[in-house]
CHARMM-style PDB file with segment names, atoms N, HN, CA, C and O in Angstrom:
ATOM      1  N   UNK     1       0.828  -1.182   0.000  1.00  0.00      PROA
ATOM      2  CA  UNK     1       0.000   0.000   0.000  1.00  0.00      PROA
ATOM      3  C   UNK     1       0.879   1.255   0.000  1.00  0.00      PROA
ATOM      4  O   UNK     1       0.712   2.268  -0.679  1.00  0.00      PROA
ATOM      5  N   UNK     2       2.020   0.952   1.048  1.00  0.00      PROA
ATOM      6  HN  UNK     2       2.155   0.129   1.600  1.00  0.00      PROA
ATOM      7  CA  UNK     2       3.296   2.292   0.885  1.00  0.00      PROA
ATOM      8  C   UNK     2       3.206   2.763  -0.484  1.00  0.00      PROA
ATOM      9  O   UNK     2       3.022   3.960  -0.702  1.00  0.00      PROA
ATOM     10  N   UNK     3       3.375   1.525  -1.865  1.00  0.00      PROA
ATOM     11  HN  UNK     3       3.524   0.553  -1.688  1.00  0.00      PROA
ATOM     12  CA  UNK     3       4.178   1.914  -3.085  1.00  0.00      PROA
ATOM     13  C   UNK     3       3.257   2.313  -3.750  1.00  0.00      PROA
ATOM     14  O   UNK     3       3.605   2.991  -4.717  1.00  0.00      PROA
ATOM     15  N   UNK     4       1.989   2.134  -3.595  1.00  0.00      PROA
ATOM     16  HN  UNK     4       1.706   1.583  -2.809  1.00  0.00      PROA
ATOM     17  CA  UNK     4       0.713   2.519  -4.444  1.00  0.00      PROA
ATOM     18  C   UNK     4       0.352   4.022  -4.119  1.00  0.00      PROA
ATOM     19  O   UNK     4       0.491   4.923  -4.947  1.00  0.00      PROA
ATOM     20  N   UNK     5      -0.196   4.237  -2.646  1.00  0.00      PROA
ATOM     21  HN  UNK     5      -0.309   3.506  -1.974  1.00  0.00      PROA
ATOM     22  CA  UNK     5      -0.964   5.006  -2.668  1.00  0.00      PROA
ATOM     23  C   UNK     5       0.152   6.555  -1.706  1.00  0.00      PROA
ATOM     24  O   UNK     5      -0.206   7.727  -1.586  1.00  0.00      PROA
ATOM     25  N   UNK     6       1.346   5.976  -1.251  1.00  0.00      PROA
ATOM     26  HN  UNK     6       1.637   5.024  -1.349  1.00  0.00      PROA
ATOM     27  CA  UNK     6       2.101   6.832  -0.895  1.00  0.00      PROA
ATOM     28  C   UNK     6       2.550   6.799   0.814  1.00  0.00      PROA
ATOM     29  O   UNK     6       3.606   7.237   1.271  1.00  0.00      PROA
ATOM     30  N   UNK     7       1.328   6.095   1.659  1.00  0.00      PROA
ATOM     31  HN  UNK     7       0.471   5.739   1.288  1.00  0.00      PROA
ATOM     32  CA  UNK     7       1.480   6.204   2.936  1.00  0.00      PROA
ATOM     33  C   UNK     7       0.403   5.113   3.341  1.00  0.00      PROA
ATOM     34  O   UNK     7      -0.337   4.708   2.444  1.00  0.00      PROA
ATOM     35  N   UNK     8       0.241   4.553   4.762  1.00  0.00      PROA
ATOM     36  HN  UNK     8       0.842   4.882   5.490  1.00  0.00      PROA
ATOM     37  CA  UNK     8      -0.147   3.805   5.163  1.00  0.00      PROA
ATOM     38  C   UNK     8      -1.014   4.058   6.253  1.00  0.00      PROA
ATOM     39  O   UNK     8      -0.518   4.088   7.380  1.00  0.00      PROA
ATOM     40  N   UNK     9      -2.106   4.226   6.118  1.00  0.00      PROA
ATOM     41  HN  UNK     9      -2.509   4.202   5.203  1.00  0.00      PROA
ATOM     42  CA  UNK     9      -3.332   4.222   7.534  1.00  0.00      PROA
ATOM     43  C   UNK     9      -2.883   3.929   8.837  1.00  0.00      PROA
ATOM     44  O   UNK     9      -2.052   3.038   8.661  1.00  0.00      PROA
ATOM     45  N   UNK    10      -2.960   4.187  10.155  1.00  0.00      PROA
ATOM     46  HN  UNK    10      -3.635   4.911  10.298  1.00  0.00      PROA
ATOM     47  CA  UNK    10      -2.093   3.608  11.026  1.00  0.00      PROA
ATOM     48  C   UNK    10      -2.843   3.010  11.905  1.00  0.00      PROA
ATOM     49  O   UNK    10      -2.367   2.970  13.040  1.00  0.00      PROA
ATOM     50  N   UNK    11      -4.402   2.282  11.662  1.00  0.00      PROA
ATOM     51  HN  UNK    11      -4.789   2.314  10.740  1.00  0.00      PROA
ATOM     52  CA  UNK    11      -5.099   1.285  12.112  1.00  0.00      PROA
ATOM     53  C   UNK    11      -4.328   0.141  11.355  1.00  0.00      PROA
ATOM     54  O   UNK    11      -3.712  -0.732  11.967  1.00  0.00      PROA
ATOM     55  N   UNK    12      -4.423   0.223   9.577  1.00  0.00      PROA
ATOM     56  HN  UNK    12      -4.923   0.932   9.081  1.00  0.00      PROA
ATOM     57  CA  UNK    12      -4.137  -0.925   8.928  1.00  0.00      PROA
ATOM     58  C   UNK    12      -2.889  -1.178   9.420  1.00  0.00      PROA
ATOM     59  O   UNK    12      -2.846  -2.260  10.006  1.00  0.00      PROA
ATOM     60  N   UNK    13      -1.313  -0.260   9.386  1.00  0.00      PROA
ATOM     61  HN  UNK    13      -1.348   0.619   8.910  1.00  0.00      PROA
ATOM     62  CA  UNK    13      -0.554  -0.192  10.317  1.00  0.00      PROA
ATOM     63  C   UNK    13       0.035  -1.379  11.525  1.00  0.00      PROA
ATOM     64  O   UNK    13       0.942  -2.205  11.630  1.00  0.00      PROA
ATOM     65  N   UNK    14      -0.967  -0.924  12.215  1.00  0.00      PROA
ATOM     66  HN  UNK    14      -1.703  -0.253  12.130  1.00  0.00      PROA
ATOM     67  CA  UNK    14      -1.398  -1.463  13.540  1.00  0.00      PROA
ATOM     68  C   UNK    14      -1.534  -2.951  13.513  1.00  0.00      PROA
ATOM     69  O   UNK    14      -0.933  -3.776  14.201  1.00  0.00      PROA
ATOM     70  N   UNK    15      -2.508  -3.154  12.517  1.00  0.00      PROA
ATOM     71  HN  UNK    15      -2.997  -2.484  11.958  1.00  0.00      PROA
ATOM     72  CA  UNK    15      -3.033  -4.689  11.882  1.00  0.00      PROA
ATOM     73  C   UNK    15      -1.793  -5.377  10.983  1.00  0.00      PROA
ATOM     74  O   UNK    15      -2.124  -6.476  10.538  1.00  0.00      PROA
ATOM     75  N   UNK    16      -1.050  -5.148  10.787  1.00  0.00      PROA
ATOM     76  HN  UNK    16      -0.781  -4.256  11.149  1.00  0.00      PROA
ATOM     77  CA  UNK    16      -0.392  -5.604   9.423  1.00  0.00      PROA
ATOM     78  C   UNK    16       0.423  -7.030   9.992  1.00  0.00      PROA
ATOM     79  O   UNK    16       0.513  -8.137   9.462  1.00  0.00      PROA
ATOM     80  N   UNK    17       1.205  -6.297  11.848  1.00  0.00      PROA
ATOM     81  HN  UNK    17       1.133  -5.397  12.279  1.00  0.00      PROA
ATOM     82  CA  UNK    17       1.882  -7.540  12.186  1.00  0.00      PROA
ATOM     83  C   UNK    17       0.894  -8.646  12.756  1.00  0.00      PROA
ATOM     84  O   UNK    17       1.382  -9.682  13.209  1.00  0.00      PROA
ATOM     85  N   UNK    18      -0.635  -8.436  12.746  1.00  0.00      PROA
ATOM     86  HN  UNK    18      -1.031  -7.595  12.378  1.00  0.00      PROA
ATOM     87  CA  UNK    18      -1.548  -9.471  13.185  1.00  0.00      PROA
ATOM     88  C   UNK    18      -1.319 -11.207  12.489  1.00  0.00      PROA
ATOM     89  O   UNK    18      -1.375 -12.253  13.135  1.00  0.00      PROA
ATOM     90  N   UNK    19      -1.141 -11.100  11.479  1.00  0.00      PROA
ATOM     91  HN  UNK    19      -1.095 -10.251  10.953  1.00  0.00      PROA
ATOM     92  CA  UNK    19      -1.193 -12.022  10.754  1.00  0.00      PROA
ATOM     93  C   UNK    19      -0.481 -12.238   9.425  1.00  0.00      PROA
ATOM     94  O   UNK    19      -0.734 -11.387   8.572  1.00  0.00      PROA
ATOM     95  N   UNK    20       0.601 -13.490   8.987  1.00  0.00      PROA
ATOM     96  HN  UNK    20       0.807 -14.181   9.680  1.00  0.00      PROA
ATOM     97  CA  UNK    20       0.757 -13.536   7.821  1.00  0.00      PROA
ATOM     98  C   UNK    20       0.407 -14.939   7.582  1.00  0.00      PROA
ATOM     99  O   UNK    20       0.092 -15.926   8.247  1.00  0.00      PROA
ATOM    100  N   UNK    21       0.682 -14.467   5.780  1.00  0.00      PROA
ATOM    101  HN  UNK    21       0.938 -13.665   5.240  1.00  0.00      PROA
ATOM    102  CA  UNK    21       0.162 -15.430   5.160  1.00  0.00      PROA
ATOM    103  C   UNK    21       0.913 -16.436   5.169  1.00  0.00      PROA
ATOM    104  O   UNK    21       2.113 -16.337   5.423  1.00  0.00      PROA
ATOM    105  N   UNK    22       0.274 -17.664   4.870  1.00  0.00      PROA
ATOM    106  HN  UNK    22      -0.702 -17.745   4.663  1.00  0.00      PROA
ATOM    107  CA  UNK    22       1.294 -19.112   5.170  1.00  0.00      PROA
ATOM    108  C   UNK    22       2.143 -19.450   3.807  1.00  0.00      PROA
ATOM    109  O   UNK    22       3.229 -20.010   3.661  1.00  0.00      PROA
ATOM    110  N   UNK    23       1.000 -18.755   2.647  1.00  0.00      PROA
ATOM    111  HN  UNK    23       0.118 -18.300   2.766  1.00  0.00      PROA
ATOM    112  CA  UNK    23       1.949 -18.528   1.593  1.00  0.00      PROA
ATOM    113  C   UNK    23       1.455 -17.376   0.641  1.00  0.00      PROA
ATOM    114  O   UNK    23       0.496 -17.148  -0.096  1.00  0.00      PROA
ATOM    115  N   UNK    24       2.498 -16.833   1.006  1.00  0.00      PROA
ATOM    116  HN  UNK    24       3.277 -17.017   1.605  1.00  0.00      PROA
ATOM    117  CA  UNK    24       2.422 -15.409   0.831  1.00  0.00      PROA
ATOM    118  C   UNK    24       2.136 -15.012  -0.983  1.00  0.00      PROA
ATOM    119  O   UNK    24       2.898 -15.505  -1.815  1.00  0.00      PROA
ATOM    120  N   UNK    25       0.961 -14.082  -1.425  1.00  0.00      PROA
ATOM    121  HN  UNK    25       0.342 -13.682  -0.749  1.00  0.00      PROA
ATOM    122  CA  UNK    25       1.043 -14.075  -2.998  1.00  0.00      PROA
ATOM    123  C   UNK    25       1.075 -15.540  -3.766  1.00  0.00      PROA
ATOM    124  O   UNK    25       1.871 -15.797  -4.670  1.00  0.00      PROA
ATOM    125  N   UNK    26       0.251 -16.301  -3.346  1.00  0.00      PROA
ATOM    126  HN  UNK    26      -0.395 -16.093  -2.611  1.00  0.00      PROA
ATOM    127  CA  UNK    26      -0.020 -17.234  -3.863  1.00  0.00      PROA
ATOM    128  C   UNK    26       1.269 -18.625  -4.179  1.00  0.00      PROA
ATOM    129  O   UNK    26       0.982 -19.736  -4.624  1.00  0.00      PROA
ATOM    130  N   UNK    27       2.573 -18.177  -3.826  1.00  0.00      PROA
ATOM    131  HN  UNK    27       2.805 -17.275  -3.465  1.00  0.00      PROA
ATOM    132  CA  UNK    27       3.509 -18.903  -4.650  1.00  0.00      PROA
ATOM    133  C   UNK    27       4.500 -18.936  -3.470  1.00  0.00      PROA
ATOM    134  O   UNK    27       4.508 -18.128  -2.541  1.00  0.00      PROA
ATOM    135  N   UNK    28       5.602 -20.315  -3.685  1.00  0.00      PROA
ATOM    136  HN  UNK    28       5.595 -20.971  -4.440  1.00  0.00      PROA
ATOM    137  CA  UNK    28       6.549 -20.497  -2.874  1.00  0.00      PROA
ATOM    138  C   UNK    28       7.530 -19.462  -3.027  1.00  0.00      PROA
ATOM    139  O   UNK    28       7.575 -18.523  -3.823  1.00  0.00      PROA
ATOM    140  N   UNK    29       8.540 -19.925  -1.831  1.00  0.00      PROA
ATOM    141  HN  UNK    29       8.503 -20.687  -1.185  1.00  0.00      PROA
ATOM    142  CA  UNK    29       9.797 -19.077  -2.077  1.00  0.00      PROA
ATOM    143  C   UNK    29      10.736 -19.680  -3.070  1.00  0.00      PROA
ATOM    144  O   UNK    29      11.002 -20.880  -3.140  1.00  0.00      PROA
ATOM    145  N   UNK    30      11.253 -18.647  -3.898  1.00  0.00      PROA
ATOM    146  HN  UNK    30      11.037 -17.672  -3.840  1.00  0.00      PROA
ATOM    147  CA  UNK    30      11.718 -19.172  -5.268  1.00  0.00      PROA
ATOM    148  C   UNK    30      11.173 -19.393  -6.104  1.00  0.00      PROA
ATOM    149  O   UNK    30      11.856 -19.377  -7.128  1.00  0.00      PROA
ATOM    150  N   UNK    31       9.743 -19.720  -6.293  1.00  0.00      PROA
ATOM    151  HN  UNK    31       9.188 -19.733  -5.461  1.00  0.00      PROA
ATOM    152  CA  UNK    31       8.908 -20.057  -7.301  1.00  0.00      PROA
ATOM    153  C   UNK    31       8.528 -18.694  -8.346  1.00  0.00      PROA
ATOM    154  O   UNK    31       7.898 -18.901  -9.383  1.00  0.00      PROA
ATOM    155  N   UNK    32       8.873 -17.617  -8.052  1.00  0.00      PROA
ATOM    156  HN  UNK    32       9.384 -17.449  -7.210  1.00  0.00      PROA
ATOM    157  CA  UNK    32       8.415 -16.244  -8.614  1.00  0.00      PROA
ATOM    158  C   UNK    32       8.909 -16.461 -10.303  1.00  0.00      PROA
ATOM    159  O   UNK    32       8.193 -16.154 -11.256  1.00  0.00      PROA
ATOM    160  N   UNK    33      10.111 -16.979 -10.396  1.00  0.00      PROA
ATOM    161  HN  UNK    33      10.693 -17.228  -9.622  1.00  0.00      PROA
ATOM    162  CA  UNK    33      11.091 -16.535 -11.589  1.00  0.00      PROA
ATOM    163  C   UNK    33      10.803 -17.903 -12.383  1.00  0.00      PROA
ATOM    164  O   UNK    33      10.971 -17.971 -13.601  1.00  0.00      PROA
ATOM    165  N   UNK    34      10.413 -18.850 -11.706  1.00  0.00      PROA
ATOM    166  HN  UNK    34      10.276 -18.795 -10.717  1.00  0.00      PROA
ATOM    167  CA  UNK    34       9.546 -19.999 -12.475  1.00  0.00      PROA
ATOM    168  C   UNK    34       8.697 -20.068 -13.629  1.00  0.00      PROA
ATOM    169  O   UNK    34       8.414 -21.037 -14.334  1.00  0.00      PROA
ATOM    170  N   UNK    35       8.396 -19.055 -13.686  1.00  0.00      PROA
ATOM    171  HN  UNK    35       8.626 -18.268 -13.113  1.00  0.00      PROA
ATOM    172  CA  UNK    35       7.552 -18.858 -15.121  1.00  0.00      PROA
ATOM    173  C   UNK    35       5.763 -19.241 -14.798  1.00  0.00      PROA
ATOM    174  O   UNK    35       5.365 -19.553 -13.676  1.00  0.00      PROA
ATOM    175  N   UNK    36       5.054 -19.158 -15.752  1.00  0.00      PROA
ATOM    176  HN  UNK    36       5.377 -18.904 -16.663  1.00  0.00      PROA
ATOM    177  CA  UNK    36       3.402 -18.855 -15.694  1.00  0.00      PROA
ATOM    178  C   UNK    36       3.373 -20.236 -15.221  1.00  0.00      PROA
ATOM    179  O   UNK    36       3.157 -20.261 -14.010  1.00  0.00      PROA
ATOM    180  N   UNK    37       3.550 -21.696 -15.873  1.00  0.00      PROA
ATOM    181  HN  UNK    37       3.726 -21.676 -16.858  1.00  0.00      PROA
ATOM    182  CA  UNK    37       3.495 -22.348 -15.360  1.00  0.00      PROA
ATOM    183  C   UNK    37       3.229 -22.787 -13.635  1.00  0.00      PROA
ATOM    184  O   UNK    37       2.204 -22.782 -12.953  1.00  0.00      PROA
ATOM    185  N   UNK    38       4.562 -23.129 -13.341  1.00  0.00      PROA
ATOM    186  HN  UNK    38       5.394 -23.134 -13.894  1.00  0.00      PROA
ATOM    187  CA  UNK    38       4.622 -23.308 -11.513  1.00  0.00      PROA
ATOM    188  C   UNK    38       4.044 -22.326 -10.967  1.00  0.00      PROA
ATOM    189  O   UNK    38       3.760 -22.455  -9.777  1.00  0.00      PROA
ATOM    190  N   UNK    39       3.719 -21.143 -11.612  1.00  0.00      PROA
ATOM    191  HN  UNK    39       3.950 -21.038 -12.579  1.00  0.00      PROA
ATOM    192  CA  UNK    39       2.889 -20.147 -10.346  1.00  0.00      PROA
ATOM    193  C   UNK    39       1.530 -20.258 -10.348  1.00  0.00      PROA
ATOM    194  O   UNK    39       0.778 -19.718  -9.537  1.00  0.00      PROA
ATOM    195  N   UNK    40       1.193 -21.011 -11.327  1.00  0.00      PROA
ATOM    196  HN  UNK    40       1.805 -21.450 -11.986  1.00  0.00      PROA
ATOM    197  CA  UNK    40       0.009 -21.321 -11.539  1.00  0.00      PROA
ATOM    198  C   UNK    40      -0.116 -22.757 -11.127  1.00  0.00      PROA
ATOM    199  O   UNK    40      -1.221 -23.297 -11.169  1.00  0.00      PROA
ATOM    200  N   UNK    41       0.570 -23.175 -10.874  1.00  0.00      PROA
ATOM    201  HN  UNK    41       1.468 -22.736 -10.840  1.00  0.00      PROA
ATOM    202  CA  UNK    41       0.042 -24.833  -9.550  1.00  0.00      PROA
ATOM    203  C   UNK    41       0.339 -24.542  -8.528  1.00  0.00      PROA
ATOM    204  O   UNK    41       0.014 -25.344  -7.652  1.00  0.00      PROA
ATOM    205  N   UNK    42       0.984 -23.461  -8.152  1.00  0.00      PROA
ATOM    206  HN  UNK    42       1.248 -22.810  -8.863  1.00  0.00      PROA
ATOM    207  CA  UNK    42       0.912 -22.638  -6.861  1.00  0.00      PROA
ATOM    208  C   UNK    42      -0.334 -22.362  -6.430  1.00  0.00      PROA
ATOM    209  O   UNK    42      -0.981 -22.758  -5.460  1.00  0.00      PROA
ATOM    210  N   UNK    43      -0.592 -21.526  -7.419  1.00  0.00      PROA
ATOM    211  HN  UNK    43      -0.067 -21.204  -8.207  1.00  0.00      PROA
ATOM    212  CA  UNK    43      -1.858 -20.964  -6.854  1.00  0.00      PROA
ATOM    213  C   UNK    43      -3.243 -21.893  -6.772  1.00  0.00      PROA
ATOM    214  O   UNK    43      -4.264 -21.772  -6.094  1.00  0.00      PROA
ATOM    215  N   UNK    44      -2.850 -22.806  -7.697  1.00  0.00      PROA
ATOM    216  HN  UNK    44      -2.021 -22.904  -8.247  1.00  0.00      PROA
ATOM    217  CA  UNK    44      -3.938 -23.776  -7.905  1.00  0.00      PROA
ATOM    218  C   UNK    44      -3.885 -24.588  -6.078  1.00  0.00      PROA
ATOM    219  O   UNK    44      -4.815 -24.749  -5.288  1.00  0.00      PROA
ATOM    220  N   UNK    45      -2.243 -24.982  -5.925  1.00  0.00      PROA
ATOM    221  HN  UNK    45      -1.488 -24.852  -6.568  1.00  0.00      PROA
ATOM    222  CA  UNK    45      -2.482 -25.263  -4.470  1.00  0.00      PROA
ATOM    223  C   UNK    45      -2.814 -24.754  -3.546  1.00  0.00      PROA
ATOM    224  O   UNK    45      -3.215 -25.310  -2.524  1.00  0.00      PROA
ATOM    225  N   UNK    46      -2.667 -23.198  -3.807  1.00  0.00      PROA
ATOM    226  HN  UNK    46      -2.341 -22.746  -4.637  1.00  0.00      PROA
ATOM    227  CA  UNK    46      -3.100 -22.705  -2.524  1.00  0.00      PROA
ATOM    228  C   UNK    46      -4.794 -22.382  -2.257  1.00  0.00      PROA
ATOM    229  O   UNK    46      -5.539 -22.039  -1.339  1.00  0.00      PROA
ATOM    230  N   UNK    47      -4.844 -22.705  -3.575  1.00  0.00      PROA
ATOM    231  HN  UNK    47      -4.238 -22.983  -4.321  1.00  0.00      PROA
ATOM    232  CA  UNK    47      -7.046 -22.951  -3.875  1.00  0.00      PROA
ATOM    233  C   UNK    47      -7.445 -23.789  -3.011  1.00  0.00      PROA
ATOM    234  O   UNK    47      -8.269 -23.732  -2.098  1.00  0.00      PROA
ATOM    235  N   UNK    48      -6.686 -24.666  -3.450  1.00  0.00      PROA
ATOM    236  HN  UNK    48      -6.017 -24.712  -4.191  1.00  0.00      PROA
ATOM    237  CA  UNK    48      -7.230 -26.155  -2.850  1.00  0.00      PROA
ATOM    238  C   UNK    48      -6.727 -26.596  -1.253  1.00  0.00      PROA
ATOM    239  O   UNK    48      -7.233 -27.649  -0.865  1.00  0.00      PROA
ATOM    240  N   UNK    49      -5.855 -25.961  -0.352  1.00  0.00      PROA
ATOM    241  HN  UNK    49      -5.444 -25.106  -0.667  1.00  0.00      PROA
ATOM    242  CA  UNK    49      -5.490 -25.697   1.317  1.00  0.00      PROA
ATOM    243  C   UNK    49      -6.473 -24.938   1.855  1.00  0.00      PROA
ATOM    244  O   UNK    49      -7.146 -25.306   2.817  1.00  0.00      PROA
ATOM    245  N   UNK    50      -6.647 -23.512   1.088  1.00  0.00      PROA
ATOM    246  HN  UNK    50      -6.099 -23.213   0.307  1.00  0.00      PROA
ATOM    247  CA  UNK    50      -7.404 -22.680   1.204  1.00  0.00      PROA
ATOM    248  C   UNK    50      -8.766 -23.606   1.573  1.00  0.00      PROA
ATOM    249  O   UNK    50      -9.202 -23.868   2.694  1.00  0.00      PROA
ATOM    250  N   UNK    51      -9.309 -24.028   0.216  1.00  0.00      PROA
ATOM    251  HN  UNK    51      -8.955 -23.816  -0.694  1.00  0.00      PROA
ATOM    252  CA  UNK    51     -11.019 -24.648   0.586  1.00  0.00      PROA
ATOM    253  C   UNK    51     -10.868 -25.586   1.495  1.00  0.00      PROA
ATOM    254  O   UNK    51     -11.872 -25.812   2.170  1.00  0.00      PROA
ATOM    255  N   UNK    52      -9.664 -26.373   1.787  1.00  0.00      PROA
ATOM    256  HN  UNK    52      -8.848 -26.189   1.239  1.00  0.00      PROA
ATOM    257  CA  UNK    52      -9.857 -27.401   2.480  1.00  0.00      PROA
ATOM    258  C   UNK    52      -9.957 -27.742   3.934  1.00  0.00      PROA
ATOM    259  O   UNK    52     -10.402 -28.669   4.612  1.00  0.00      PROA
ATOM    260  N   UNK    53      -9.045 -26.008   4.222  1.00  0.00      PROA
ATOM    261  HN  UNK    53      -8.684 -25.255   3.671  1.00  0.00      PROA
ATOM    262  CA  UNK    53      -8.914 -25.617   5.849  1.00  0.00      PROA
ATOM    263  C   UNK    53     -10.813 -25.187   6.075  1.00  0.00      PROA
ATOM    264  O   UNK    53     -11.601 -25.692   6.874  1.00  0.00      PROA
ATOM    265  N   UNK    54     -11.069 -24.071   5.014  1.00  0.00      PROA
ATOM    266  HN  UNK    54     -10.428 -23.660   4.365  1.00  0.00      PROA
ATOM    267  CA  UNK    54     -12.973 -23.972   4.832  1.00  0.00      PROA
ATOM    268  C   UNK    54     -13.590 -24.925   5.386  1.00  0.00      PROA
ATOM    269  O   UNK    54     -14.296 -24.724   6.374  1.00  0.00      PROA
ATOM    270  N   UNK    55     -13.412 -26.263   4.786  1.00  0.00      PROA
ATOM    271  HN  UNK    55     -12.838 -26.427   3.983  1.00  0.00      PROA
ATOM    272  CA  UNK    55     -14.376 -27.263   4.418  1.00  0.00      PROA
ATOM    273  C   UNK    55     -13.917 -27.730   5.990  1.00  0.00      PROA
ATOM    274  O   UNK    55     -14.776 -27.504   6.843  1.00  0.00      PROA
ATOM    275  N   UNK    56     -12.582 -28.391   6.487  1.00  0.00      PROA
ATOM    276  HN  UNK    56     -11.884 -28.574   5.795  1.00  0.00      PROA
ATOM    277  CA  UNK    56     -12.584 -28.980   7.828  1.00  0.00      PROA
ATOM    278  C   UNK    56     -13.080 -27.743   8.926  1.00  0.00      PROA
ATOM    279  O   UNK    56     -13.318 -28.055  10.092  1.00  0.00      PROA
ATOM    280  N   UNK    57     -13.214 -26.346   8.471  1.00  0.00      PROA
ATOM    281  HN  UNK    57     -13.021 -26.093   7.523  1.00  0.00      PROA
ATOM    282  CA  UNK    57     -13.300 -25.340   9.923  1.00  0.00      PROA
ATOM    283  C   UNK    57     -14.959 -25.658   9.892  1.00  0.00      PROA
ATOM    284  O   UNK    57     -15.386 -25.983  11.000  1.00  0.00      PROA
ATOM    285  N   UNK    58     -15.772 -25.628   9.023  1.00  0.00      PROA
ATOM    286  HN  UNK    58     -15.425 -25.364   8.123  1.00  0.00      PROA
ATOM    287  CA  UNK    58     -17.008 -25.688   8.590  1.00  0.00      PROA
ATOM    288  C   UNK    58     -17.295 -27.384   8.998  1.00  0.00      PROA
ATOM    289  O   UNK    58     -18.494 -27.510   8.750  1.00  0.00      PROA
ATOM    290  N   UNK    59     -17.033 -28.076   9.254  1.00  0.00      PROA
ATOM    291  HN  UNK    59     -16.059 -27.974   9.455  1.00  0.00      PROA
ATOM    292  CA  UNK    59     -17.629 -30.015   9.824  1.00  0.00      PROA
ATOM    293  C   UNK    59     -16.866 -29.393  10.891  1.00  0.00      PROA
ATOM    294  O   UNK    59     -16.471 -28.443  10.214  1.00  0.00      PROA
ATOM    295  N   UNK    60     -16.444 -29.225  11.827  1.00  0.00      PROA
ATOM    296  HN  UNK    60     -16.764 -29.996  12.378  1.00  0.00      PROA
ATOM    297  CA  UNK    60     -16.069 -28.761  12.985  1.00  0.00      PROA
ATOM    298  C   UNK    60     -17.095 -28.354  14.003  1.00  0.00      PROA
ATOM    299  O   UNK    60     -17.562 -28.824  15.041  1.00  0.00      PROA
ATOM    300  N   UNK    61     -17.286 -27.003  13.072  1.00  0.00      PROA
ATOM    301  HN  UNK    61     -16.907 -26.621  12.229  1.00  0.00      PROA
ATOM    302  CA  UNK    61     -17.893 -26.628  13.489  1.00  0.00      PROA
ATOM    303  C   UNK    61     -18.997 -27.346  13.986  1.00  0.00      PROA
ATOM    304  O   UNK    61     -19.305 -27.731  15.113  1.00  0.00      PROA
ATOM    305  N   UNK    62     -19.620 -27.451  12.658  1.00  0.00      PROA
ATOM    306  HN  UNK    62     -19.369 -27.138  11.742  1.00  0.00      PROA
ATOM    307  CA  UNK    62     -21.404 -28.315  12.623  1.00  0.00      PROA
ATOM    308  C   UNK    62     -21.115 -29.541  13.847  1.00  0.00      PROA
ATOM    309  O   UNK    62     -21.804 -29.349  14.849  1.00  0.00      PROA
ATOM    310  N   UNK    63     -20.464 -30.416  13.899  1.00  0.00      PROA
ATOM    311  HN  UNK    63     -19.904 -30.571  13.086  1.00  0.00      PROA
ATOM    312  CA  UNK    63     -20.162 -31.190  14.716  1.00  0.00      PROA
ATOM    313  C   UNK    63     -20.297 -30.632  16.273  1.00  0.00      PROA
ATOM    314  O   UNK    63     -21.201 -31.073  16.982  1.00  0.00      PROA
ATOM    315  N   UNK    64     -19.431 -29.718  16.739  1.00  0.00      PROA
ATOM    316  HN  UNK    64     -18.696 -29.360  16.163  1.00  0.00      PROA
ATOM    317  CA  UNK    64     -19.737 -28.498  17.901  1.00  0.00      PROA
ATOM    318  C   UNK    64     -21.093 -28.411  18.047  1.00  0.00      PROA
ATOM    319  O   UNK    64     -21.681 -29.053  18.918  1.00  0.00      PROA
ATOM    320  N   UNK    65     -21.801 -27.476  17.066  1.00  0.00      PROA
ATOM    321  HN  UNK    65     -21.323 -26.955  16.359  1.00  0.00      PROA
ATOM    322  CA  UNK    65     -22.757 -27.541  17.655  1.00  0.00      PROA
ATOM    323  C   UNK    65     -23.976 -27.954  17.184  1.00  0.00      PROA
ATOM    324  O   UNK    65     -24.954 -27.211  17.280  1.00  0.00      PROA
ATOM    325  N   UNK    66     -24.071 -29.439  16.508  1.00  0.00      PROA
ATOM    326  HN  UNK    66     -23.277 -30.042  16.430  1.00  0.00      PROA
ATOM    327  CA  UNK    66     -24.998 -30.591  16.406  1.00  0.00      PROA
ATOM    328  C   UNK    66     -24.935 -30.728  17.939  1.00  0.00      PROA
ATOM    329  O   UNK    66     -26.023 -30.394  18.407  1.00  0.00      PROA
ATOM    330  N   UNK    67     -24.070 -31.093  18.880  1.00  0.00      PROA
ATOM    331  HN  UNK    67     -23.186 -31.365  18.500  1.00  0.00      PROA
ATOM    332  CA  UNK    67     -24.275 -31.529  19.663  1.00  0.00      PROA
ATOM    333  C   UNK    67     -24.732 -30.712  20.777  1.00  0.00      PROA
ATOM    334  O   UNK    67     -25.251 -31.234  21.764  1.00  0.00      PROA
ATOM    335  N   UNK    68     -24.616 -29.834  20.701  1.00  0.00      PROA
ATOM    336  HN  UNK    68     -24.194 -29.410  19.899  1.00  0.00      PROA
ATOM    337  CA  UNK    68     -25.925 -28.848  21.876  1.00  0.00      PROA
ATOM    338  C   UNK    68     -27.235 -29.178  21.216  1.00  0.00      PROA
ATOM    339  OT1 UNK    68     -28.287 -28.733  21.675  1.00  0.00      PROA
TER     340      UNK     68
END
């Protein structure tokens, strides 16, 4: 956001060290210079972790609270 818009909000700021990504921009480390290819089964993997953490947080859940 620095390089885009010039400066940075200092809530978002604030938030930024909350959380990173497990893989950051879709692609491994080293994988950048890989070409369209590998960044694109990158990202395809990170589709498919992505829905899959979804799909187990979501039967978790329901499971939780089916049982109340």
């Amino acid at each position: 956001m620095q390089k885009l818009v010039g400066y940075v909000p200092k809530g978002l700021e604030k938030l930024a060290s909350l959380w990173k990504a497990p893989i950051p921009d879709y692609a491994f480390k080293g994988w950048e210079e890989k070409g369209l290819g590998s960044l694109s089964l990158a990202y395809i993997f990170s589709a498919i972790v992505g829905i899959g953490l979804v799909v187990l947080i979501v039967l978790l859940l329901g499971k939780v609270l089916a049982k109340k």
